[in-house]
Biopython code that builds the backbone (N, CA, C, O; Angstrom):
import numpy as np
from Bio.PDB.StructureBuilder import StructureBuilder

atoms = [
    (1, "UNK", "N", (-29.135, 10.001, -22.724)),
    (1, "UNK", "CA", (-29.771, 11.232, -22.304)),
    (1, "UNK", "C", (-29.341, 12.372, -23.223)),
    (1, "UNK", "O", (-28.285, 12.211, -23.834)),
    (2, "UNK", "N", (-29.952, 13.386, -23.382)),
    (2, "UNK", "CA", (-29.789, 14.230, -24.611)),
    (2, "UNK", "C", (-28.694, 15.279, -24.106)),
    (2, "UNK", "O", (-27.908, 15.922, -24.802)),
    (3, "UNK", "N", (-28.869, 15.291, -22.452)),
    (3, "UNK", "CA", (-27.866, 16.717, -22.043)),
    (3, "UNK", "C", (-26.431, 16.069, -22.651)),
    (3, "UNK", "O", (-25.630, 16.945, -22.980)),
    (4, "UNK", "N", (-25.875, 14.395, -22.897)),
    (4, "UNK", "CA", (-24.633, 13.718, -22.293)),
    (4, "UNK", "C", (-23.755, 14.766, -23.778)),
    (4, "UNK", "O", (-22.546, 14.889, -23.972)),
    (5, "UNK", "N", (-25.082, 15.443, -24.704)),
    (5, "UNK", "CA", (-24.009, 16.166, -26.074)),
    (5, "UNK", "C", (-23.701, 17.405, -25.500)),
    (5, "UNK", "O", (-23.067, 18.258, -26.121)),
    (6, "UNK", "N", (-24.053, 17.542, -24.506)),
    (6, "UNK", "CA", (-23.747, 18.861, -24.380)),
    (6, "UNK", "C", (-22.729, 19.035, -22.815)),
    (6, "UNK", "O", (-22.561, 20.122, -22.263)),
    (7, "UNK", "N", (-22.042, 17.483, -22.223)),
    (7, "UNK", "CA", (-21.136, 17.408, -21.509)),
    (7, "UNK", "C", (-20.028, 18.146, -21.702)),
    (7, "UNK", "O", (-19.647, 18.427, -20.566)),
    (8, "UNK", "N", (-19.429, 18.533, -22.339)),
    (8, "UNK", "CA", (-17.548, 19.041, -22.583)),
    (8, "UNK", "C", (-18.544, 20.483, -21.839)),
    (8, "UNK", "O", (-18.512, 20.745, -20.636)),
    (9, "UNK", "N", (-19.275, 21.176, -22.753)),
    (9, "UNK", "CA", (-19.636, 22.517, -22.473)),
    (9, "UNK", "C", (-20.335, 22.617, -21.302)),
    (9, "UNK", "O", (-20.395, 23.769, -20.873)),
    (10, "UNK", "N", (-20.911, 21.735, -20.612)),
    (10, "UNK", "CA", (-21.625, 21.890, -18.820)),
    (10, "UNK", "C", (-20.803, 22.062, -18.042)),
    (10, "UNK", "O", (-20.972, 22.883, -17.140)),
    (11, "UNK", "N", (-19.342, 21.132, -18.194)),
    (11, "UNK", "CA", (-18.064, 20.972, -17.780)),
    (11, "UNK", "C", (-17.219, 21.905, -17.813)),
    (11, "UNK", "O", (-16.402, 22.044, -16.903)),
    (12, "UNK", "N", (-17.270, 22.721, -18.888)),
    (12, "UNK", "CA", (-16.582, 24.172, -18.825)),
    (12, "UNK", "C", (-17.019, 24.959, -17.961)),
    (12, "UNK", "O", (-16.430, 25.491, -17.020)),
    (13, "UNK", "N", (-18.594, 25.064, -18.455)),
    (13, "UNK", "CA", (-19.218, 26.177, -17.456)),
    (13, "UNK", "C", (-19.420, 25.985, -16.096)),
    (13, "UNK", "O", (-19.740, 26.989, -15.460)),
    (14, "UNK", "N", (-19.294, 24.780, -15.413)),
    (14, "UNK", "CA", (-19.241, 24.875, -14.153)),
    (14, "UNK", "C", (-18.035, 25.259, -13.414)),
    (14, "UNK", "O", (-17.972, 26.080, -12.499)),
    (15, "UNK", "N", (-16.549, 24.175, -14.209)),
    (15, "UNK", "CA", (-15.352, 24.780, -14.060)),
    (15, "UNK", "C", (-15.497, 26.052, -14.000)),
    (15, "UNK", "O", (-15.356, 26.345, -12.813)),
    (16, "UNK", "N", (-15.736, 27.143, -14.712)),
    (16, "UNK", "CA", (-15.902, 28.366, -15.424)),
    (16, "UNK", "C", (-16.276, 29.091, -13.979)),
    (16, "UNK", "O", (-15.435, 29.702, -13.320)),
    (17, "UNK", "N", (-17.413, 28.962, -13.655)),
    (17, "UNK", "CA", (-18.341, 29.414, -12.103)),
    (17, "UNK", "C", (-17.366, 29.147, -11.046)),
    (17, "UNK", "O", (-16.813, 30.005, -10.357)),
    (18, "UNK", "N", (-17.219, 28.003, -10.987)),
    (18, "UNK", "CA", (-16.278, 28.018, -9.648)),
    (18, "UNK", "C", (-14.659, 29.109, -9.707)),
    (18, "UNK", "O", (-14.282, 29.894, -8.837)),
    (19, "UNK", "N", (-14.158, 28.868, -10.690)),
    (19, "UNK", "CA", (-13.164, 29.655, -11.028)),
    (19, "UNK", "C", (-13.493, 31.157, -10.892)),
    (19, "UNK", "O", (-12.593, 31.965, -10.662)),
    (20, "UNK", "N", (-14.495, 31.447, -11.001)),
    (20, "UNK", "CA", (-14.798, 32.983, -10.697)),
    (20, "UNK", "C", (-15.232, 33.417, -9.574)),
    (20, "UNK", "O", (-14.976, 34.453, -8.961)),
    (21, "UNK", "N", (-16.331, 32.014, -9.202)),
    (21, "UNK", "CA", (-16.196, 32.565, -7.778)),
    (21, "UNK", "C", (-15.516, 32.355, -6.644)),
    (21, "UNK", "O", (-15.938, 32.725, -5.548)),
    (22, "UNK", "N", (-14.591, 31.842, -6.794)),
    (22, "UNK", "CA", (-12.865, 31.575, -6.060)),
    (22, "UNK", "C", (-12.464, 33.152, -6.494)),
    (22, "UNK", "O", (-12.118, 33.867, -5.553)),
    (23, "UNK", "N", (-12.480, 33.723, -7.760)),
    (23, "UNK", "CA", (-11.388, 34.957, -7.944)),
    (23, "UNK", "C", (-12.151, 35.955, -7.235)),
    (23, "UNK", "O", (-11.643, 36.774, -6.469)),
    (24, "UNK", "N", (-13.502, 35.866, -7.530)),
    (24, "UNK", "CA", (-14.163, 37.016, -6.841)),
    (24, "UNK", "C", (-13.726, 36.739, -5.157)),
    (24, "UNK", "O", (-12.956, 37.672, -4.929)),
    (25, "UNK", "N", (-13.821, 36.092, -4.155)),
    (25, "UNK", "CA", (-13.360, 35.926, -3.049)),
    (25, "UNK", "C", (-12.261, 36.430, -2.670)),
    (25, "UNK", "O", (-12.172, 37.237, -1.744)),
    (26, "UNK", "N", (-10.970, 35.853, -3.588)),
    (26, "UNK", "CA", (-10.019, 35.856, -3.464)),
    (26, "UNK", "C", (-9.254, 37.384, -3.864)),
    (26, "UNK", "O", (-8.271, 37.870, -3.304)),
    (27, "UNK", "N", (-10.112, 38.009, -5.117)),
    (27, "UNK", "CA", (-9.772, 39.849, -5.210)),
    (27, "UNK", "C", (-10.372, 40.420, -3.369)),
    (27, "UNK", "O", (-9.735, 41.241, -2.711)),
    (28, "UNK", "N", (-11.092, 40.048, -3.097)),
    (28, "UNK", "CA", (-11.471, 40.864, -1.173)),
    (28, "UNK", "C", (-10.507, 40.531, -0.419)),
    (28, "UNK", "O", (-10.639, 40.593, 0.803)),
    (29, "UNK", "N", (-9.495, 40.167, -0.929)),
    (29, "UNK", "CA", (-8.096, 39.638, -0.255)),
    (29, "UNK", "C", (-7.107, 40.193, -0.229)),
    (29, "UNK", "O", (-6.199, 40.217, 0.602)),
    (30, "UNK", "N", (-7.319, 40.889, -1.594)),
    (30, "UNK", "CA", (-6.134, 41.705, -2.117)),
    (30, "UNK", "C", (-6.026, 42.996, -1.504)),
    (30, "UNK", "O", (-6.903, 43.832, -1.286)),
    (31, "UNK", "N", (-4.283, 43.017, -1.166)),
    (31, "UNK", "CA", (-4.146, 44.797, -0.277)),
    (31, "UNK", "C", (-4.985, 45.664, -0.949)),
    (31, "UNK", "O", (-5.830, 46.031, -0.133)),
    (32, "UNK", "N", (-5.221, 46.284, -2.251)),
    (32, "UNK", "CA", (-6.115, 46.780, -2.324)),
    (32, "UNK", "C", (-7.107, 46.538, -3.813)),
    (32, "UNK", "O", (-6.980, 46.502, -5.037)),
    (33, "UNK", "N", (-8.150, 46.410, -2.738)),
    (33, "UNK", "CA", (-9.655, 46.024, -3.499)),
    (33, "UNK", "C", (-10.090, 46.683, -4.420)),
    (33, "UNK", "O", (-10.568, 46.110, -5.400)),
    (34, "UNK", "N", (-10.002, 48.792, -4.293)),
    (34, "UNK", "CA", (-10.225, 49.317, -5.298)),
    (34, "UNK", "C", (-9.766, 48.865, -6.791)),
    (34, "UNK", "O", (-10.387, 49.256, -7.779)),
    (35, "UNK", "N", (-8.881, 48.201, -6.863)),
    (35, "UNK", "CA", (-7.850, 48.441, -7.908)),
    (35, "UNK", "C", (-8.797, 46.721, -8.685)),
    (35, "UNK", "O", (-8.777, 46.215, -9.807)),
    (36, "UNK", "N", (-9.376, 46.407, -7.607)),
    (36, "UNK", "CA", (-10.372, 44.771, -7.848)),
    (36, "UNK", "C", (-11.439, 44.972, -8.582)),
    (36, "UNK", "O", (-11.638, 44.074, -9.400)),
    (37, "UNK", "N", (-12.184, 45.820, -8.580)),
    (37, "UNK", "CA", (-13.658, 45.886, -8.434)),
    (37, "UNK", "C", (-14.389, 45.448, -9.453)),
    (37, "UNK", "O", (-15.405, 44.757, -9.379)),
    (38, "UNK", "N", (-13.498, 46.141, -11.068)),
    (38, "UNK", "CA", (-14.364, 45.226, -12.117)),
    (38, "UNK", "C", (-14.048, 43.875, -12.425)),
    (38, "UNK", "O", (-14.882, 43.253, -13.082)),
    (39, "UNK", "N", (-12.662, 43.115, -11.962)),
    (39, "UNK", "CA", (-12.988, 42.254, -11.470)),
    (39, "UNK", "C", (-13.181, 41.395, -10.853)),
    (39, "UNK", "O", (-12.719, 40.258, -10.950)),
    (40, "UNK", "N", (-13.988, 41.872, -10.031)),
    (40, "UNK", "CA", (-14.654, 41.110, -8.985)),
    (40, "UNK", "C", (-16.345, 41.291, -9.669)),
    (40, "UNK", "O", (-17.126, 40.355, -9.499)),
    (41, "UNK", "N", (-16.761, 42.429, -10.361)),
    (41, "UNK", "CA", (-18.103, 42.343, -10.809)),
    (41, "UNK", "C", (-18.063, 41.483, -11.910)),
    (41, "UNK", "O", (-18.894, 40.580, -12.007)),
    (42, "UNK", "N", (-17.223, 41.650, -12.721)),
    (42, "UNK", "CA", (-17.071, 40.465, -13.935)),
    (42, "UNK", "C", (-16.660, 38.974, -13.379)),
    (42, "UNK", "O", (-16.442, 38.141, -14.258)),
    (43, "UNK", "N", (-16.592, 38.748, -12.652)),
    (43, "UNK", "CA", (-16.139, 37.278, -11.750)),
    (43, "UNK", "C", (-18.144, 37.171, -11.763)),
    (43, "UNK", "O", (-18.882, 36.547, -12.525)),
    (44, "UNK", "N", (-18.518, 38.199, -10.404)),
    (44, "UNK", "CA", (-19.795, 37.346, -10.356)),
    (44, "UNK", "C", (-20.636, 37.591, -11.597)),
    (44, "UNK", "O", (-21.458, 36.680, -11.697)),
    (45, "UNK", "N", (-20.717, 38.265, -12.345)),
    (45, "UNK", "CA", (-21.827, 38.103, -13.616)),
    (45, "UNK", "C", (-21.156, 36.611, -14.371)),
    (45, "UNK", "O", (-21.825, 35.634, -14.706)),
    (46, "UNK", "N", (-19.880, 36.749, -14.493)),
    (46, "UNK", "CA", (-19.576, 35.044, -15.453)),
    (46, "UNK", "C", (-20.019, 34.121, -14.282)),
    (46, "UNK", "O", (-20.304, 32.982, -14.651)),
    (47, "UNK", "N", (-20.110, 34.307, -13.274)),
    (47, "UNK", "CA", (-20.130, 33.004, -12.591)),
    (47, "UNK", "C", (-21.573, 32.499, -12.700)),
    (47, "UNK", "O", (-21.797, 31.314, -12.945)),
    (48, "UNK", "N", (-22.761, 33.586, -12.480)),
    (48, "UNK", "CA", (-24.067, 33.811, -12.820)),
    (48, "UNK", "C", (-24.636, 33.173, -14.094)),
    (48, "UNK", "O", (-25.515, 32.317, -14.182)),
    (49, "UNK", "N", (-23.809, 33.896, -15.238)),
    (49, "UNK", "CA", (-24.232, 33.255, -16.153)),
    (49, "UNK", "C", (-23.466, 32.146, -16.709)),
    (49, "UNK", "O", (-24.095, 31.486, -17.535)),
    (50, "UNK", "N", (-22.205, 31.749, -16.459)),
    (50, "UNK", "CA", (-22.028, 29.810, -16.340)),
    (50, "UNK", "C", (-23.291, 29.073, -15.460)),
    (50, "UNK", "O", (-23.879, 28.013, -15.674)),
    (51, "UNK", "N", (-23.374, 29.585, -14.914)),
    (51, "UNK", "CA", (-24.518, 28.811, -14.150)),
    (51, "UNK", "C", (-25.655, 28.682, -14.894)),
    (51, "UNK", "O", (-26.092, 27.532, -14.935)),
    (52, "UNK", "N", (-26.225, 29.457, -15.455)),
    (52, "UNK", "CA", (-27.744, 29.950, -15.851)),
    (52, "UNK", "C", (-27.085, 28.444, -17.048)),
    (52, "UNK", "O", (-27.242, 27.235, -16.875)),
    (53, "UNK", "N", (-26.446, 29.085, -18.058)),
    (53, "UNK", "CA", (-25.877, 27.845, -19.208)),
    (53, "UNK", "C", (-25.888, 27.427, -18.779)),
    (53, "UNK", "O", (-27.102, 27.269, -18.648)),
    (54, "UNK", "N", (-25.215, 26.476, -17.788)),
    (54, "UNK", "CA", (-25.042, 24.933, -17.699)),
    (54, "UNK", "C", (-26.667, 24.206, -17.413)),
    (54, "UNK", "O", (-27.084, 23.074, -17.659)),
    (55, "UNK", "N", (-27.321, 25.391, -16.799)),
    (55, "UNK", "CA", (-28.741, 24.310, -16.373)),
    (55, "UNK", "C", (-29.750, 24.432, -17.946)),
    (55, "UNK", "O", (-30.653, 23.614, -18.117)),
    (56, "UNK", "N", (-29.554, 25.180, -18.672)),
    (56, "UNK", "CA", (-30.191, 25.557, -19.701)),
    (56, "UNK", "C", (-29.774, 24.067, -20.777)),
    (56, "UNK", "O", (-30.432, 23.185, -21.328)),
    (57, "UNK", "N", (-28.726, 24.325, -20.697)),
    (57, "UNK", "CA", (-28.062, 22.548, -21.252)),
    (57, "UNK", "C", (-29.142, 21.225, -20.709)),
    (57, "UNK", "O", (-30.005, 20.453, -21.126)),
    (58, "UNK", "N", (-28.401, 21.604, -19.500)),
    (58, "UNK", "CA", (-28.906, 20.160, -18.644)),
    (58, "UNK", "C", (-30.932, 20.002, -19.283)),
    (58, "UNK", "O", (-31.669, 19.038, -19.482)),
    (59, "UNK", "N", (-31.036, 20.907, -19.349)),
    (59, "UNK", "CA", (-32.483, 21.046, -19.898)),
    (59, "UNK", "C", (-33.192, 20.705, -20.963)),
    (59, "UNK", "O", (-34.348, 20.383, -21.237)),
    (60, "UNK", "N", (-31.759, 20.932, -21.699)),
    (60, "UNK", "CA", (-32.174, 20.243, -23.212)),
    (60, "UNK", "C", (-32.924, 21.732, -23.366)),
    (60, "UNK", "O", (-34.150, 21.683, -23.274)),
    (61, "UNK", "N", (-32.436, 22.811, -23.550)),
    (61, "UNK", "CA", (-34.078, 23.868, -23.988)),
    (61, "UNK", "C", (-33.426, 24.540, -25.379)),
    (61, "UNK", "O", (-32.293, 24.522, -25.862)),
    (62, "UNK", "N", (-34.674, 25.131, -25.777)),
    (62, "UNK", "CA", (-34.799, 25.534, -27.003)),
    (62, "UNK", "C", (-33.812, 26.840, -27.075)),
    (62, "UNK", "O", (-33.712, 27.298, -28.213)),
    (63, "UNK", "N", (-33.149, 27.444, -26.172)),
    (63, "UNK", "CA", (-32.363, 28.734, -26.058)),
    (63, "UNK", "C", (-31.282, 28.368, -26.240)),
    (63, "UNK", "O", (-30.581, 29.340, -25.960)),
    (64, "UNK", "N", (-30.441, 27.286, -26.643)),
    (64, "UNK", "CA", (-28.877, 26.983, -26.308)),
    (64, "UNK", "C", (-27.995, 27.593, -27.016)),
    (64, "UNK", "O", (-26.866, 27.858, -26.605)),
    (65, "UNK", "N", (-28.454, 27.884, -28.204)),
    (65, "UNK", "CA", (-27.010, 28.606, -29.358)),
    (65, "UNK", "C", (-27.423, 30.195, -28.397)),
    (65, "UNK", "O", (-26.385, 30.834, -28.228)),
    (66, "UNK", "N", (-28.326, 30.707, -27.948)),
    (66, "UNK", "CA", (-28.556, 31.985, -28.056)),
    (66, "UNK", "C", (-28.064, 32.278, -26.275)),
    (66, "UNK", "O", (-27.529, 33.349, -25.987)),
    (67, "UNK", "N", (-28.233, 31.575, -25.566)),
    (67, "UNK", "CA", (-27.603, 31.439, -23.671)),
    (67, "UNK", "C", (-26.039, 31.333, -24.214)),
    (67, "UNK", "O", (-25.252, 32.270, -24.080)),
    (68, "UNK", "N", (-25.729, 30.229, -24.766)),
    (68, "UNK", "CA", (-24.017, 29.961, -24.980)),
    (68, "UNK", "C", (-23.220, 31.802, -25.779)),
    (68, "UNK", "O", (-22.239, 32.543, -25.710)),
    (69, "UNK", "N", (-24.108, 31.692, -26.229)),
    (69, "UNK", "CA", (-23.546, 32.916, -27.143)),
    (69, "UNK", "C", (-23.322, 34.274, -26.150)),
    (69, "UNK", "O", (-22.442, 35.115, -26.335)),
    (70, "UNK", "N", (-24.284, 34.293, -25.096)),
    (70, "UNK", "CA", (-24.154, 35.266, -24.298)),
    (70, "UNK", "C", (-23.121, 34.975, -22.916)),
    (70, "UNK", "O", (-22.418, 35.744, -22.260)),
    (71, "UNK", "N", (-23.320, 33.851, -22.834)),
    (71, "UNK", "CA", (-22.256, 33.203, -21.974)),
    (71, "UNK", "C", (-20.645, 33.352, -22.738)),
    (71, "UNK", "O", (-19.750, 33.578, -21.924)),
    (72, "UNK", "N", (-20.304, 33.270, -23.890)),
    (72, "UNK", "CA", (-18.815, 32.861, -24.378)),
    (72, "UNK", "C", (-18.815, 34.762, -24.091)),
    (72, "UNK", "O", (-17.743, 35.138, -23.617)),
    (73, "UNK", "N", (-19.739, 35.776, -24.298)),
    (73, "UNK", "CA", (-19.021, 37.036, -24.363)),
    (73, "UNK", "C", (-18.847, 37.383, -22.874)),
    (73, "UNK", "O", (-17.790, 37.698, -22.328)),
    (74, "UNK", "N", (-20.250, 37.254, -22.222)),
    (74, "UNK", "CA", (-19.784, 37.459, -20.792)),
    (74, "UNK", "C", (-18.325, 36.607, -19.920)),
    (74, "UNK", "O", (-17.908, 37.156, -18.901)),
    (75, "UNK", "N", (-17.626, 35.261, -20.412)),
    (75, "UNK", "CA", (-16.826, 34.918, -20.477)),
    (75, "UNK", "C", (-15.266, 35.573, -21.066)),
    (75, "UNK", "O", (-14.225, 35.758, -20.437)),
    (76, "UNK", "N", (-15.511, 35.765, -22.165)),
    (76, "UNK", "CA", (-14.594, 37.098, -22.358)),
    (76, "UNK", "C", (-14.220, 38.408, -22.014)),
    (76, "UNK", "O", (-13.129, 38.977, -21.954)),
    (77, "UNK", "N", (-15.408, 38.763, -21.797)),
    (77, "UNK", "CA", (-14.682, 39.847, -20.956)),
    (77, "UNK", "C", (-14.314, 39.574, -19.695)),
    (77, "UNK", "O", (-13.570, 40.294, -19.028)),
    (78, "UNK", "N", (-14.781, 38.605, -19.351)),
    (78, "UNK", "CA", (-14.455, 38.567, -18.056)),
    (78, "UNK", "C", (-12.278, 37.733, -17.657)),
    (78, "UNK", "O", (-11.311, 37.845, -16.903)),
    (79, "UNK", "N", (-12.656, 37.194, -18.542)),
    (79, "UNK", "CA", (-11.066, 37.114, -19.085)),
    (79, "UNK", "C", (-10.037, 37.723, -19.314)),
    (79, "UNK", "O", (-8.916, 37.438, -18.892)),
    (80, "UNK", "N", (-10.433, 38.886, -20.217)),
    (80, "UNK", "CA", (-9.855, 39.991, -20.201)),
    (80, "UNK", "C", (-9.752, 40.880, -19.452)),
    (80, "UNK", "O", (-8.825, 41.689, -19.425)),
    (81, "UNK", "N", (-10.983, 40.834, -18.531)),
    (81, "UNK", "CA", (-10.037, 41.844, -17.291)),
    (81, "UNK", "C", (-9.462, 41.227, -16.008)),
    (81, "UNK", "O", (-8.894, 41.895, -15.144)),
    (82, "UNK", "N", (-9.663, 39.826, -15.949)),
    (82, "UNK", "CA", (-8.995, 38.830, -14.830)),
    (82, "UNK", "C", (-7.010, 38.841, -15.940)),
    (82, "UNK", "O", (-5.978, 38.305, -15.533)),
    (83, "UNK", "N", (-7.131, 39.381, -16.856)),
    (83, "UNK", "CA", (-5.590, 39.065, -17.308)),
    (83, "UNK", "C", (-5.053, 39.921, -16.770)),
    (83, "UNK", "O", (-4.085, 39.707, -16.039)),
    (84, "UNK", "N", (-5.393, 40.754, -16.924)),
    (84, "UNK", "CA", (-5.123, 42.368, -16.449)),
    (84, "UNK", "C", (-4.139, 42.561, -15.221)),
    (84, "UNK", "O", (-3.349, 43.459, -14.931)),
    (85, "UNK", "N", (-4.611, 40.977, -14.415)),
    (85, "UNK", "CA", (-4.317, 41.322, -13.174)),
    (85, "UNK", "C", (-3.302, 40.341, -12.584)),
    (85, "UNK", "O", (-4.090, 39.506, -12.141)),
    (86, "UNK", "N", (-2.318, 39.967, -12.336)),
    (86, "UNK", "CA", (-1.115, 39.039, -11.861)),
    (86, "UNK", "C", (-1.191, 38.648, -10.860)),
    (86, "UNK", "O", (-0.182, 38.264, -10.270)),
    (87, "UNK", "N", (-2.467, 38.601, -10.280)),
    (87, "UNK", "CA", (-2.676, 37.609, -8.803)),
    (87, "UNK", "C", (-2.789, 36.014, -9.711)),
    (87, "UNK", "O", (-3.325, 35.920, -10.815)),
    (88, "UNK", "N", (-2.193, 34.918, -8.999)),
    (88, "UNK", "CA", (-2.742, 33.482, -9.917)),
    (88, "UNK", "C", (-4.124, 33.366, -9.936)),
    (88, "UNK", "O", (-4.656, 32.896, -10.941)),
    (89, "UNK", "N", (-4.950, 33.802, -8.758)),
    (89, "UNK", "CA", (-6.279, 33.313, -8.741)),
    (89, "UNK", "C", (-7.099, 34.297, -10.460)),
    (89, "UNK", "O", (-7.982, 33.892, -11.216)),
    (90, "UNK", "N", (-6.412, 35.437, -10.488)),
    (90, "UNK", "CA", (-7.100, 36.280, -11.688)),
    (90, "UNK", "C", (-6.414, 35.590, -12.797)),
    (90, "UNK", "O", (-7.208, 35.838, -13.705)),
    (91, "UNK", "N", (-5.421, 34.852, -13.367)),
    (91, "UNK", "CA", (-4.809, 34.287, -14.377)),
    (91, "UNK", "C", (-5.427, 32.682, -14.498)),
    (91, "UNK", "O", (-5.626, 32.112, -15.571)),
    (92, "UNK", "N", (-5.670, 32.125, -13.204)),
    (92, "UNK", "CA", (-6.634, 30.512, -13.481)),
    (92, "UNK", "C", (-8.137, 30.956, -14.154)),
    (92, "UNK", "O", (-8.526, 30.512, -15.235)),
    (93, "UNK", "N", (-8.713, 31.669, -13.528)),
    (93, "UNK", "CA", (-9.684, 32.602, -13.716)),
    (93, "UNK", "C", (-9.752, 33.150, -15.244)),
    (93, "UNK", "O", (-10.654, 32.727, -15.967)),
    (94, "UNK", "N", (-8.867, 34.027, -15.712)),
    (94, "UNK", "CA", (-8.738, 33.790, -17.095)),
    (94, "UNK", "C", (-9.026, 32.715, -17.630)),
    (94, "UNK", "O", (-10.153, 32.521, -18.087)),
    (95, "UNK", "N", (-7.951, 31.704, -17.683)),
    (95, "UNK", "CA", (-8.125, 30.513, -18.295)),
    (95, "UNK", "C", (-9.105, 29.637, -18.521)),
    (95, "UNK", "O", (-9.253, 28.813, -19.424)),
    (96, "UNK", "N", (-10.129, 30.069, -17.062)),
    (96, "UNK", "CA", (-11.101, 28.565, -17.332)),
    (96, "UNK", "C", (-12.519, 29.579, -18.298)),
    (96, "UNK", "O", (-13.342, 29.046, -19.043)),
    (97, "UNK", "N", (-12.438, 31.141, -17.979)),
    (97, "UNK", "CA", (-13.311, 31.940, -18.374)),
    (97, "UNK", "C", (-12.818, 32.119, -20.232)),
    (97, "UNK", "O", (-13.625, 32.648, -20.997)),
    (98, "UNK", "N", (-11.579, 31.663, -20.702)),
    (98, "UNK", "CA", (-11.188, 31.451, -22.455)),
    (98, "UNK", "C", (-11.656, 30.236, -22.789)),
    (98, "UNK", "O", (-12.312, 30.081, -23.819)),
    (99, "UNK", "N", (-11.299, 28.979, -21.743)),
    (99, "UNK", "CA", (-11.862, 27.500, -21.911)),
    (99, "UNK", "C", (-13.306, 27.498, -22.140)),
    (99, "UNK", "O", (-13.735, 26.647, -22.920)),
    (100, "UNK", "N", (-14.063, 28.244, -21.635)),
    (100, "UNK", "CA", (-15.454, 28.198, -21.253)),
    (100, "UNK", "C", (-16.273, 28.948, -22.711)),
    (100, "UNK", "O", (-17.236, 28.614, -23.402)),
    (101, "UNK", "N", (-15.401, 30.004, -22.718)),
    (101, "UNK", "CA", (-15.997, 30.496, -23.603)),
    (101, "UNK", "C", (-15.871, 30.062, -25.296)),
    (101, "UNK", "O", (-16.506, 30.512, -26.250)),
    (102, "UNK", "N", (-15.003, 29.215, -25.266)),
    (102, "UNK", "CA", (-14.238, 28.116, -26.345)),
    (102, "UNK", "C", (-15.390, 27.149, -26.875)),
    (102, "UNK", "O", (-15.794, 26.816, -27.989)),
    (103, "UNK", "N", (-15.763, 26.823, -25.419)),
    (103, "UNK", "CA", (-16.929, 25.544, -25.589)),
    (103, "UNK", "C", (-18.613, 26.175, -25.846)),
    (103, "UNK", "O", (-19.521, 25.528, -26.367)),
    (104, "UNK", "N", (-18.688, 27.262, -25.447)),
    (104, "UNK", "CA", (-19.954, 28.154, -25.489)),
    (104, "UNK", "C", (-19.983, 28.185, -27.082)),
    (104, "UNK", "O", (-20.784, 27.653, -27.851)),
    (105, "UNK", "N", (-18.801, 29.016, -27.357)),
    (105, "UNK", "CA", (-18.682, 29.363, -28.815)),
    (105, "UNK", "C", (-19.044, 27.976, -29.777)),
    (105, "UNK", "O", (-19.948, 28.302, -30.546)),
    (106, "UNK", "N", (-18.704, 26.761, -29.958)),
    (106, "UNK", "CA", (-18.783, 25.488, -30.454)),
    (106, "UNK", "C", (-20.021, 25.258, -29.995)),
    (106, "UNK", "O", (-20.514, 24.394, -30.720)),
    (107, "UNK", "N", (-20.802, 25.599, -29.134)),
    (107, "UNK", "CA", (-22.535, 24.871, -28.672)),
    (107, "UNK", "C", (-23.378, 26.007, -29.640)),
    (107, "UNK", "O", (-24.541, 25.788, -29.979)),
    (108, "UNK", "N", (-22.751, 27.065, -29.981)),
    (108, "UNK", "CA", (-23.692, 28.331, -30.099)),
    (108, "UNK", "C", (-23.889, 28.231, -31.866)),
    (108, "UNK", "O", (-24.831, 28.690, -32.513)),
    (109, "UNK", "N", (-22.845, 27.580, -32.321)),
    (109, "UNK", "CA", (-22.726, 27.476, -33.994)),
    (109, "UNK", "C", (-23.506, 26.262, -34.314)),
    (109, "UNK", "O", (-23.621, 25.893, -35.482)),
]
sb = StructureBuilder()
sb.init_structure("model")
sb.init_model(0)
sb.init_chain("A")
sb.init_seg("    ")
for serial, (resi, resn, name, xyz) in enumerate(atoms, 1):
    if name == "N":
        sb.init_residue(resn, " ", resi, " ")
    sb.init_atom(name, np.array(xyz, "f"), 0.0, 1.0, " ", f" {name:<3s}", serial, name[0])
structure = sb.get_structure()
């Protein structure tokens, strides 16, 4: 099947989604939320667009260097401001949103 080349990177980006939307949950938890907010908005836009990528893959479609490419930045930032923050759920969250965007970056070249 043609998606099975584009497994490592479906695999990120779903990791990627769930990981954000665990942090986004998990910042409405925190004593205080103000101090959450961008990210918790950068949680759901990466989680949004891991999603949108991974089915764009699964699709085999003609957009993939140009979805991944927008996915590895929306991934980064969203990284960068989940570092920001010393709850574990915002530091796993990092990680799978650098992983993700690792594999975006390699689909997009």
């Amino acid at each position: 099947m043609s998606h099975e080349k584009y497994a490592a990177c479906i695999d990120a980006c779903n990791t990627c989604a769930a990981a954000c939307n665990h942090c986004s949950v998990a910042c409405l938890r925190e004593p205080d939320i103000a101090k959450m907010v961008d990210c918790i908005r950068a949680d759901m836009d990466c989680a949004a667009a891991c999603q949108f990528t991974a089915a764009v893959m699964a699709r085999d479609s003609d957009f993939i260097a140009e979805v991944c490419r927008m996915c590895a930045e929306l991934c980064e930032r969203c990284a960068a401001i989940c570092e920001k923050h010393s709850a574990d759920h915002c530091q796993e969250c990092a990680k799978a949103c650098s992983d993700c965007a690792a594999e975006c970056r390699k689909m997009a070249a």
